[in-house]
PDB file of N, CA, C and O in Angstrom:
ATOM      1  N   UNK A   1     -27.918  31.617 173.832  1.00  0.00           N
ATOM      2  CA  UNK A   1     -27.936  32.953 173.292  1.00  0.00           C
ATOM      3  C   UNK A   1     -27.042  33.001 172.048  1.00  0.00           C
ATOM      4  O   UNK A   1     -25.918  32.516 172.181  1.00  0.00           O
ATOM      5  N   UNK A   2     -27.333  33.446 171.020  1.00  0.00           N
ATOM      6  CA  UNK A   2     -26.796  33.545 169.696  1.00  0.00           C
ATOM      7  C   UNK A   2     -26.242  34.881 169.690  1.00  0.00           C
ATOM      8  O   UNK A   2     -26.759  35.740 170.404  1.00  0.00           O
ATOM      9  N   UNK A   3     -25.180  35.164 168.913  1.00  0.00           N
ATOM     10  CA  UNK A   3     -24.968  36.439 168.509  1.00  0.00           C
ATOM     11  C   UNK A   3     -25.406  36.928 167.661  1.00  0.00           C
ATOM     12  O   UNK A   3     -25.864  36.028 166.957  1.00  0.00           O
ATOM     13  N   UNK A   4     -25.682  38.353 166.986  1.00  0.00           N
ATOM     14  CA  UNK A   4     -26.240  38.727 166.309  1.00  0.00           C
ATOM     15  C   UNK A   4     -25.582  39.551 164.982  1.00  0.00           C
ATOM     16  O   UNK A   4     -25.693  40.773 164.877  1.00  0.00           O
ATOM     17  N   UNK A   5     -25.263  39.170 164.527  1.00  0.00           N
ATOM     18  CA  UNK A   5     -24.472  39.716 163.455  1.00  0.00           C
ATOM     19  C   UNK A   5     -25.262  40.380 162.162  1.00  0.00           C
ATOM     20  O   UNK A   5     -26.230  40.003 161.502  1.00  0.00           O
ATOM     21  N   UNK A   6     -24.206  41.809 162.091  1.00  0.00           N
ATOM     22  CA  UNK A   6     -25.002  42.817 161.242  1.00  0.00           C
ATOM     23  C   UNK A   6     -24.741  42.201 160.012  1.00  0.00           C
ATOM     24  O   UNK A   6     -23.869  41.410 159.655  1.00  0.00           O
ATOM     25  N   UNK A   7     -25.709  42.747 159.425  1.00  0.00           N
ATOM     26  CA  UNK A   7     -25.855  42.288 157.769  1.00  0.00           C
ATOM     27  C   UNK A   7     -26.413  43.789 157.500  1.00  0.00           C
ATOM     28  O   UNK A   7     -27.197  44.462 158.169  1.00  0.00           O
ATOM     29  N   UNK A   8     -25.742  44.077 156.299  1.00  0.00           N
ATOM     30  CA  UNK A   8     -25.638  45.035 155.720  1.00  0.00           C
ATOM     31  C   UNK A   8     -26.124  44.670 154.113  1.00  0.00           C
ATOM     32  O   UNK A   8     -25.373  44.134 153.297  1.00  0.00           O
ATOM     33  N   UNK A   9     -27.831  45.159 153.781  1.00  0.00           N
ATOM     34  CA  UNK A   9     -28.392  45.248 152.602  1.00  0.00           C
ATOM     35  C   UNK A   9     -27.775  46.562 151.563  1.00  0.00           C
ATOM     36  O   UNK A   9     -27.745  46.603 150.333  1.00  0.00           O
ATOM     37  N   UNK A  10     -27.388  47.413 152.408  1.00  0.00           N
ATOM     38  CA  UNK A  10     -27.402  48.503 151.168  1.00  0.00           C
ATOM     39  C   UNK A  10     -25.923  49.168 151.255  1.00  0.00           C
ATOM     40  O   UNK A  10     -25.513  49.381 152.396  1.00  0.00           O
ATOM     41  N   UNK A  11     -25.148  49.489 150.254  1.00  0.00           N
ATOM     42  CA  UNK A  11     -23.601  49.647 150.239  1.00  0.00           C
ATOM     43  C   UNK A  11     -23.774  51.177 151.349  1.00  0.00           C
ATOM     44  O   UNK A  11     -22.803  51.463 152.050  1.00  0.00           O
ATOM     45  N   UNK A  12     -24.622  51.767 151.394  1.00  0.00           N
ATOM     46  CA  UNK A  12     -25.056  53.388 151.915  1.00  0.00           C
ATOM     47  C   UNK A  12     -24.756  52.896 153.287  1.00  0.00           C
ATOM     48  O   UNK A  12     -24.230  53.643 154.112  1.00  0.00           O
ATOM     49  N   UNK A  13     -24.973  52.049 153.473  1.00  0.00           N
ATOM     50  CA  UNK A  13     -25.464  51.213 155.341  1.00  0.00           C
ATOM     51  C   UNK A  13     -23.714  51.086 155.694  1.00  0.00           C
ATOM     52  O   UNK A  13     -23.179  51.584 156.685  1.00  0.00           O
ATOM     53  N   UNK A  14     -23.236  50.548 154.962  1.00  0.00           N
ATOM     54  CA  UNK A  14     -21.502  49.949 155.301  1.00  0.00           C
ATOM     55  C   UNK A  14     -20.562  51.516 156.603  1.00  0.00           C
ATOM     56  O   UNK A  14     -20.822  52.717 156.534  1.00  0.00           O
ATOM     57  N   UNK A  15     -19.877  51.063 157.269  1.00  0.00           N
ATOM     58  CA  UNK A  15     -19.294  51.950 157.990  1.00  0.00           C
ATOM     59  C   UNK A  15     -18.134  52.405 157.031  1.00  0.00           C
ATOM     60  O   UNK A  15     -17.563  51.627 156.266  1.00  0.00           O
ATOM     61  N   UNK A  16     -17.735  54.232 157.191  1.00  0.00           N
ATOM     62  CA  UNK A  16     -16.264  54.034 156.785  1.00  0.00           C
ATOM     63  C   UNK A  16     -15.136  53.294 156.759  1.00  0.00           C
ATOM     64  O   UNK A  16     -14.375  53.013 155.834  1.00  0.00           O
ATOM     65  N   UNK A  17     -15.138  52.919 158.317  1.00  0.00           N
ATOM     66  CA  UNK A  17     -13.944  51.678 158.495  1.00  0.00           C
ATOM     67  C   UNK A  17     -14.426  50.524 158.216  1.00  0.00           C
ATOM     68  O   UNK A  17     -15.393  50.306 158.945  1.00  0.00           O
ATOM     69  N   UNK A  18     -14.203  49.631 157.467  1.00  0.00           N
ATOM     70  CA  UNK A  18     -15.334  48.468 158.190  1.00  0.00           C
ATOM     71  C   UNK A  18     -14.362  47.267 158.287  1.00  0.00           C
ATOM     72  O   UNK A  18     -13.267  47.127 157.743  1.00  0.00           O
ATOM     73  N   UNK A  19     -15.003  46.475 159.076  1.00  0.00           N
ATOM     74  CA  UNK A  19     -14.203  45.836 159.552  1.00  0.00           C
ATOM     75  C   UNK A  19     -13.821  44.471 158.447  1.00  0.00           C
ATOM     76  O   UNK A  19     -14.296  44.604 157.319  1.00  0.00           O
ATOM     77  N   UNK A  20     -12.973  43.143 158.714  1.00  0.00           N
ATOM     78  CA  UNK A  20     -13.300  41.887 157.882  1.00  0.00           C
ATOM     79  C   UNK A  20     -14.642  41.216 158.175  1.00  0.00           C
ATOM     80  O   UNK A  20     -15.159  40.391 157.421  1.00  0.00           O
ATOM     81  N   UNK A  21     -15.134  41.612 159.264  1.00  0.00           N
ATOM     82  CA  UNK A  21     -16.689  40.759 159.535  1.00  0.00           C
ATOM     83  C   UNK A  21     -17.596  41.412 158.472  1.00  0.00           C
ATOM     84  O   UNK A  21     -18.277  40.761 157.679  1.00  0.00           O
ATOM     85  N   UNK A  22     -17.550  42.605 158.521  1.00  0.00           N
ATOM     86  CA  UNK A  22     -18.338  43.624 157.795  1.00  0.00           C
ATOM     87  C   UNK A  22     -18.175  42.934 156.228  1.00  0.00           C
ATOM     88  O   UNK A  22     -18.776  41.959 155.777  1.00  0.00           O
ATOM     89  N   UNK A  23     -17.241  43.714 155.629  1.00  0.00           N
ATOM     90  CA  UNK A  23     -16.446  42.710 154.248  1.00  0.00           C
ATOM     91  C   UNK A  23     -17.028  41.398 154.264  1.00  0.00           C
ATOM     92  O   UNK A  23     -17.585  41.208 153.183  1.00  0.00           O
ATOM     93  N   UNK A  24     -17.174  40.062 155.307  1.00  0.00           N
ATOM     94  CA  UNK A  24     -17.545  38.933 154.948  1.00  0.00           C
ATOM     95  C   UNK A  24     -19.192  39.217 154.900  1.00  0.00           C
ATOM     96  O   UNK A  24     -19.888  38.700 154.025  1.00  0.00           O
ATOM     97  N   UNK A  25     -19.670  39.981 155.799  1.00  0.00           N
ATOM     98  CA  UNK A  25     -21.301  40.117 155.658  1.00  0.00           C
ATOM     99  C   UNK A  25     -21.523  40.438 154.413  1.00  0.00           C
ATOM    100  O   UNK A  25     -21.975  39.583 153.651  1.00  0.00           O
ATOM    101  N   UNK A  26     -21.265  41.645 153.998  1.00  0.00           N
ATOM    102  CA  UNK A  26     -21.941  42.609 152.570  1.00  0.00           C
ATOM    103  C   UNK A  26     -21.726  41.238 151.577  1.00  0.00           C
ATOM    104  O   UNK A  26     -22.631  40.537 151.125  1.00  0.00           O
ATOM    105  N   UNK A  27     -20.276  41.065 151.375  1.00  0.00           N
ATOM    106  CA  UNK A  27     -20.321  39.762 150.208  1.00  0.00           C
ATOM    107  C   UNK A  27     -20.687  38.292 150.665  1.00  0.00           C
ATOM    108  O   UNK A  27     -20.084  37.323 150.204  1.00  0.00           O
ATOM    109  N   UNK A  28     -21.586  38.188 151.485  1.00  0.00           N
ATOM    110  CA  UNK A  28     -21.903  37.056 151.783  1.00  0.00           C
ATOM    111  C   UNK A  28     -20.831  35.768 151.703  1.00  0.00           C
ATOM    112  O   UNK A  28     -21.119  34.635 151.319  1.00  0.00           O
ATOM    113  N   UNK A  29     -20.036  36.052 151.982  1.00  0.00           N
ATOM    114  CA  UNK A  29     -18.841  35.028 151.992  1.00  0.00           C
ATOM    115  C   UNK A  29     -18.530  34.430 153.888  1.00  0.00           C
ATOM    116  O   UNK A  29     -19.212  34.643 154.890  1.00  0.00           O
ATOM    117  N   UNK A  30     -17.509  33.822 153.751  1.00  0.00           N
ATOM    118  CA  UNK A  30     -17.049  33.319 154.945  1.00  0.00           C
ATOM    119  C   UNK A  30     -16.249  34.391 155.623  1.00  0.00           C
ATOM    120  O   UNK A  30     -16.350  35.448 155.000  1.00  0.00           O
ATOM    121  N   UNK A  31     -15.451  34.485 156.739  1.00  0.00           N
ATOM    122  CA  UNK A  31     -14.659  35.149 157.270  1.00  0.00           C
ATOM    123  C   UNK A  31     -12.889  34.661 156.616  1.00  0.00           C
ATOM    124  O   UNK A  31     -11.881  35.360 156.512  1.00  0.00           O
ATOM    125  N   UNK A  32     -13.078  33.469 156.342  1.00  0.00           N
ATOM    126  CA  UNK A  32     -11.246  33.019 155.734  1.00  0.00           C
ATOM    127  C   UNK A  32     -11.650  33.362 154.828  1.00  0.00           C
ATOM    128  O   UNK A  32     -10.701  34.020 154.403  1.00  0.00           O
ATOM    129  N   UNK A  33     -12.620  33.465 153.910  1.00  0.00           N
ATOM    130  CA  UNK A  33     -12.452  33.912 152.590  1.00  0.00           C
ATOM    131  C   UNK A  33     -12.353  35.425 151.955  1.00  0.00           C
ATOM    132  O   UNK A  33     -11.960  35.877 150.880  1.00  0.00           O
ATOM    133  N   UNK A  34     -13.112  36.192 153.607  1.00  0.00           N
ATOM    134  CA  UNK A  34     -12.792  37.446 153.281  1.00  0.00           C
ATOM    135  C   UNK A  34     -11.536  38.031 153.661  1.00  0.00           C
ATOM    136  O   UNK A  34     -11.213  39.005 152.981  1.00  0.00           O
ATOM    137  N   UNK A  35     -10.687  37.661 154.640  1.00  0.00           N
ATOM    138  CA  UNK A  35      -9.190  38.030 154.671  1.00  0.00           C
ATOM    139  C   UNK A  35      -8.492  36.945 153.115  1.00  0.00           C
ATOM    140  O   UNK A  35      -7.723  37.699 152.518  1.00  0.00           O
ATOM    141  N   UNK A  36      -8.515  36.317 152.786  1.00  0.00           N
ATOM    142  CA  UNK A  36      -8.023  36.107 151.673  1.00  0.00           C
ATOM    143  C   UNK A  36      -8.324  36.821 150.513  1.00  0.00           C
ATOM    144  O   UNK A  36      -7.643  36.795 149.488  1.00  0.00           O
ATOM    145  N   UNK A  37      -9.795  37.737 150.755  1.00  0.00           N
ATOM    146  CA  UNK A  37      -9.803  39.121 149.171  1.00  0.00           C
ATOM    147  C   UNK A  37      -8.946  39.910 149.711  1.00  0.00           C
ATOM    148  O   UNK A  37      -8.041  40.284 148.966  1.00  0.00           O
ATOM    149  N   UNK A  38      -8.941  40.371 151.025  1.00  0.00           N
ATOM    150  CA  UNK A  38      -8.078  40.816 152.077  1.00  0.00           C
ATOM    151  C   UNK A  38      -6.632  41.135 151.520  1.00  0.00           C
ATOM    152  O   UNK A  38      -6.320  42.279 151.191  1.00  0.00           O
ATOM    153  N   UNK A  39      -5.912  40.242 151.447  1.00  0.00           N
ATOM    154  CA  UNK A  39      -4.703  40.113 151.243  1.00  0.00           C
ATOM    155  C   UNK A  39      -3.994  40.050 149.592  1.00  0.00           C
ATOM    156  O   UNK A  39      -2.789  40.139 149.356  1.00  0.00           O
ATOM    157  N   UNK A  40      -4.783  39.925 148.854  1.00  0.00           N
ATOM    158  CA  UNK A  40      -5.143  40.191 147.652  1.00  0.00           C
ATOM    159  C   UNK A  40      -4.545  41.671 147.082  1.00  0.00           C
ATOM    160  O   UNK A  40      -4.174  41.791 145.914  1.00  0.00           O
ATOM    161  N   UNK A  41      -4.495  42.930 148.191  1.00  0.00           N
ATOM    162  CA  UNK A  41      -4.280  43.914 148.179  1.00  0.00           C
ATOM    163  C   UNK A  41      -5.278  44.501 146.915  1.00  0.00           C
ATOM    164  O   UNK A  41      -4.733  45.280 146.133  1.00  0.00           O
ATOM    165  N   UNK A  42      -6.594  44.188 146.704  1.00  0.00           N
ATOM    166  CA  UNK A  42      -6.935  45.080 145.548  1.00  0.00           C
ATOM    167  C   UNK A  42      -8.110  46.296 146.044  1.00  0.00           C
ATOM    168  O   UNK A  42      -8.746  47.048 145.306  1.00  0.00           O
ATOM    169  N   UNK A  43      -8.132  46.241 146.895  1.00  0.00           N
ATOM    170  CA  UNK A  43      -8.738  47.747 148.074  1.00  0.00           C
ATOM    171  C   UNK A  43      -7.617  48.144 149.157  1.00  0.00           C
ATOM    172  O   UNK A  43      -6.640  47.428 149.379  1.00  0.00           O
ATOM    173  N   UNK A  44      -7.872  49.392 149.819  1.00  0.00           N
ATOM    174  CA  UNK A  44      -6.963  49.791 150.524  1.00  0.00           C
ATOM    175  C   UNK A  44      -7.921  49.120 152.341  1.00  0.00           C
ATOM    176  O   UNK A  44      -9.061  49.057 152.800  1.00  0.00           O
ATOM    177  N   UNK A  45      -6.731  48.832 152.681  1.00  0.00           N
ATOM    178  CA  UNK A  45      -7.079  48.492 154.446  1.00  0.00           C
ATOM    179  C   UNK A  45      -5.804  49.116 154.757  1.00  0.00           C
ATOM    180  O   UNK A  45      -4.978  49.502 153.930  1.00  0.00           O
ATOM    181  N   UNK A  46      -5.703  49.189 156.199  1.00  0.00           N
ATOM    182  CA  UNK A  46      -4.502  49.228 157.345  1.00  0.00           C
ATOM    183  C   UNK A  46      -4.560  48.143 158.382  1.00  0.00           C
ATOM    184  O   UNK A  46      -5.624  47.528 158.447  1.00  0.00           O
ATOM    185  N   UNK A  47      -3.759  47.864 159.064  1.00  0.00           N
ATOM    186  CA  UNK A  47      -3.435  47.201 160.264  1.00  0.00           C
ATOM    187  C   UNK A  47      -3.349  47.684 161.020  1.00  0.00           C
ATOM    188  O   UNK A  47      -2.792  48.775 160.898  1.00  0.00           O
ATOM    189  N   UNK A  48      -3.755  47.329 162.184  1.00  0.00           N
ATOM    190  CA  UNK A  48      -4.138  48.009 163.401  1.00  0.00           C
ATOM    191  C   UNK A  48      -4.040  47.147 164.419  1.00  0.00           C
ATOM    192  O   UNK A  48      -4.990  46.431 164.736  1.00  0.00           O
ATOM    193  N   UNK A  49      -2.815  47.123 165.075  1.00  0.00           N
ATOM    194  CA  UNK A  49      -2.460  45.716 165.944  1.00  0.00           C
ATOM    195  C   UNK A  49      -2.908  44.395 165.110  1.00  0.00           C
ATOM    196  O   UNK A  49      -2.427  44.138 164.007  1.00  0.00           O
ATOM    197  N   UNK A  50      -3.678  43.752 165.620  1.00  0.00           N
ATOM    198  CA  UNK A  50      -3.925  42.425 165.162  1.00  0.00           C
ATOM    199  C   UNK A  50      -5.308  42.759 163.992  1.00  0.00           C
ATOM    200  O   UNK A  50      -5.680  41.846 163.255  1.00  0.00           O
ATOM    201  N   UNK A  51      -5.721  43.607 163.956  1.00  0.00           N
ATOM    202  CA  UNK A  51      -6.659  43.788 163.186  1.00  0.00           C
ATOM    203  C   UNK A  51      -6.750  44.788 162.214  1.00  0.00           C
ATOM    204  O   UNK A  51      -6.058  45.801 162.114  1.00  0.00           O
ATOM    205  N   UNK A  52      -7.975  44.280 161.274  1.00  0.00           N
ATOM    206  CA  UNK A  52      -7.605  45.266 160.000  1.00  0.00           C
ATOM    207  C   UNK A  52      -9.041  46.371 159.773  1.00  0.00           C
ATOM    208  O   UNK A  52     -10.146  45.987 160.157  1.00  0.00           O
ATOM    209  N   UNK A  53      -8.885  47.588 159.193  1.00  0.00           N
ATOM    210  CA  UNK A  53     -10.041  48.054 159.057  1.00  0.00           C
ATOM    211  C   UNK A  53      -9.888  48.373 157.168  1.00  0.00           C
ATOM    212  O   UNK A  53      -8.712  48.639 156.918  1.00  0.00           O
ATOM    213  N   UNK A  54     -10.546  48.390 156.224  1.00  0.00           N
ATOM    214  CA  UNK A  54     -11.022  48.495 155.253  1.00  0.00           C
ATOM    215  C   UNK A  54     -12.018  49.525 154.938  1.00  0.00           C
ATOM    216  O   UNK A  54     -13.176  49.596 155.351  1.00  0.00           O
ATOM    217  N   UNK A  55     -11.110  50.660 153.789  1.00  0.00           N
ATOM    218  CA  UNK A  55     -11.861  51.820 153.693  1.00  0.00           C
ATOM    219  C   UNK A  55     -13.076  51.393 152.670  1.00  0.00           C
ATOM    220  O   UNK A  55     -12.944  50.621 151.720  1.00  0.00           O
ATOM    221  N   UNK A  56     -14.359  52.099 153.089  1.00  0.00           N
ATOM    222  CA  UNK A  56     -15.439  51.446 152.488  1.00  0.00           C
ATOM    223  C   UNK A  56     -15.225  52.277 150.964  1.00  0.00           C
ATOM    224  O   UNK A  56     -15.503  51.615 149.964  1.00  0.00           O
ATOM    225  N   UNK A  57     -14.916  53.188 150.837  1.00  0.00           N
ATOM    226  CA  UNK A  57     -15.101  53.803 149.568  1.00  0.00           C
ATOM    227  C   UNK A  57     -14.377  53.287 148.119  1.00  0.00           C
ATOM    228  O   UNK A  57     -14.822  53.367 146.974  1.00  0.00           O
ATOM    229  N   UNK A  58     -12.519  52.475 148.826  1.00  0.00           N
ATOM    230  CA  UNK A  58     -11.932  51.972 148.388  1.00  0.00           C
ATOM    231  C   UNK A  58     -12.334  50.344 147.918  1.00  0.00           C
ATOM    232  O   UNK A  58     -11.909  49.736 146.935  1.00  0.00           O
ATOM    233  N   UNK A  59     -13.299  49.869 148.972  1.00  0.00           N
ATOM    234  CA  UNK A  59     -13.665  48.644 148.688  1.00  0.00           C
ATOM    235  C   UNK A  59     -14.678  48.757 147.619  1.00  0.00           C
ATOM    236  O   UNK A  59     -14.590  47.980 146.668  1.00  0.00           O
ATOM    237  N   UNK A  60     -15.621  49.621 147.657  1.00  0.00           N
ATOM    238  CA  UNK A  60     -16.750  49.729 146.928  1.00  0.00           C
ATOM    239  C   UNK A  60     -16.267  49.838 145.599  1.00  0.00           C
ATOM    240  O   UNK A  60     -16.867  49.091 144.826  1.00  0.00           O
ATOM    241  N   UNK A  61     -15.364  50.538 145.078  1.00  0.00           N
ATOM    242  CA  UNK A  61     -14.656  51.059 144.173  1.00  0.00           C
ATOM    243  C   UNK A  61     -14.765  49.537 143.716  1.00  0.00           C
ATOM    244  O   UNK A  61     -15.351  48.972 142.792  1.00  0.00           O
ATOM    245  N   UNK A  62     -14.105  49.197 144.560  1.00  0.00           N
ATOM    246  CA  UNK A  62     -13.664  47.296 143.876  1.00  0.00           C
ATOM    247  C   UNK A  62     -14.658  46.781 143.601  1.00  0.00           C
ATOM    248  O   UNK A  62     -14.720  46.671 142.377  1.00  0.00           O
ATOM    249  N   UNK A  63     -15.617  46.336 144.150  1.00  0.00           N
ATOM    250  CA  UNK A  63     -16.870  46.000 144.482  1.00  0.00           C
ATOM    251  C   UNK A  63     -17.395  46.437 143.285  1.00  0.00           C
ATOM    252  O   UNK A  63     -18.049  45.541 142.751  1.00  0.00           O
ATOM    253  N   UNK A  64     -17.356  47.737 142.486  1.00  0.00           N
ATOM    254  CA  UNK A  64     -18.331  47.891 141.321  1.00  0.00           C
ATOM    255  C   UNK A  64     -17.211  47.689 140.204  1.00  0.00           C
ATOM    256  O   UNK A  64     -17.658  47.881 139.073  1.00  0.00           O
ATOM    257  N   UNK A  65     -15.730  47.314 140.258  1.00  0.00           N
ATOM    258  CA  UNK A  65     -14.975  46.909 139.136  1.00  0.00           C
ATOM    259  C   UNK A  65     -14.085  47.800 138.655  1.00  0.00           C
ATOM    260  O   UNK A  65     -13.459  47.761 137.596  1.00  0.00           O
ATOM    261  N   UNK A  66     -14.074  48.860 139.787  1.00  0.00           N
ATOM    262  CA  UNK A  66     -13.101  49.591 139.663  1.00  0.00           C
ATOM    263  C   UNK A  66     -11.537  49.245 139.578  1.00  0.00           C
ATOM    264  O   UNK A  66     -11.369  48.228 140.251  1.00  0.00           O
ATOM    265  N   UNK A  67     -10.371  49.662 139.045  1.00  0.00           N
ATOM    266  CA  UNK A  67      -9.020  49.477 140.150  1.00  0.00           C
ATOM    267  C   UNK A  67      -8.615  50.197 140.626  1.00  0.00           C
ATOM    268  O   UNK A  67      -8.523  51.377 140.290  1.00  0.00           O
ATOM    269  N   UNK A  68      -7.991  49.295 142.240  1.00  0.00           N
ATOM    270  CA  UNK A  68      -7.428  49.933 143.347  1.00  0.00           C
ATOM    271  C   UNK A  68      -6.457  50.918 142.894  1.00  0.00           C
ATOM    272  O   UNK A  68      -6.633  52.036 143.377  1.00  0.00           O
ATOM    273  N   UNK A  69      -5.575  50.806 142.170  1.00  0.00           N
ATOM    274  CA  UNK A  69      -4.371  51.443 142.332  1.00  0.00           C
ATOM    275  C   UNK A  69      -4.591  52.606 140.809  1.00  0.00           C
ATOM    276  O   UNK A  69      -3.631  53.260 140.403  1.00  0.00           O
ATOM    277  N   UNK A  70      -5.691  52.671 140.273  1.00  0.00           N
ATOM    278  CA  UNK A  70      -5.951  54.063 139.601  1.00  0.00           C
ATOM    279  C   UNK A  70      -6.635  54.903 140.325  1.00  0.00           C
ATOM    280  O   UNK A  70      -6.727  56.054 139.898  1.00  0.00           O
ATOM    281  N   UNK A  71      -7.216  54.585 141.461  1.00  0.00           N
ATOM    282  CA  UNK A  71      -8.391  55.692 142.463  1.00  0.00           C
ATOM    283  C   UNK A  71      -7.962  56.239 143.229  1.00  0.00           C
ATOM    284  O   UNK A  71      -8.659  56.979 143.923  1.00  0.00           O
TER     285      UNK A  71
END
């Protein structure tokens, strides 16, 4: 049995929170590579015990070439 992991075609589709799996789906990247944009600090996330959630509006921002810290 495989797992099934969401993939997300359209930025509209993304959750408010989303998670680093989410983040590695949309940019088609790996999971170490998406906590390393991660940590980068150039979107806003929080920590949340061991895990992080990533505001989609803040990422998107990035995502179309915005910067974090003028929005």
């Amino acid at each position: 049995m495989t797992k099934k992991t969401e993939t997300y075609i359209n930025k509209e589709d993304l959750p408010k929170a989303m998670t680093v799996k989410d983040v590695a789906n949309f940019l088609r990247i790996g999971r170490v590579q998406a906590y390393q944009q991660l940590k980068r600090n150039e979107f806003h996330y929080v920590k949340i015990g061991n895990s992080y959630r990533i505001c989609r509006d803040s990422f998107l921002r990035w995502f179309e070439g915005e910067d974090y810290s003028t929005a």
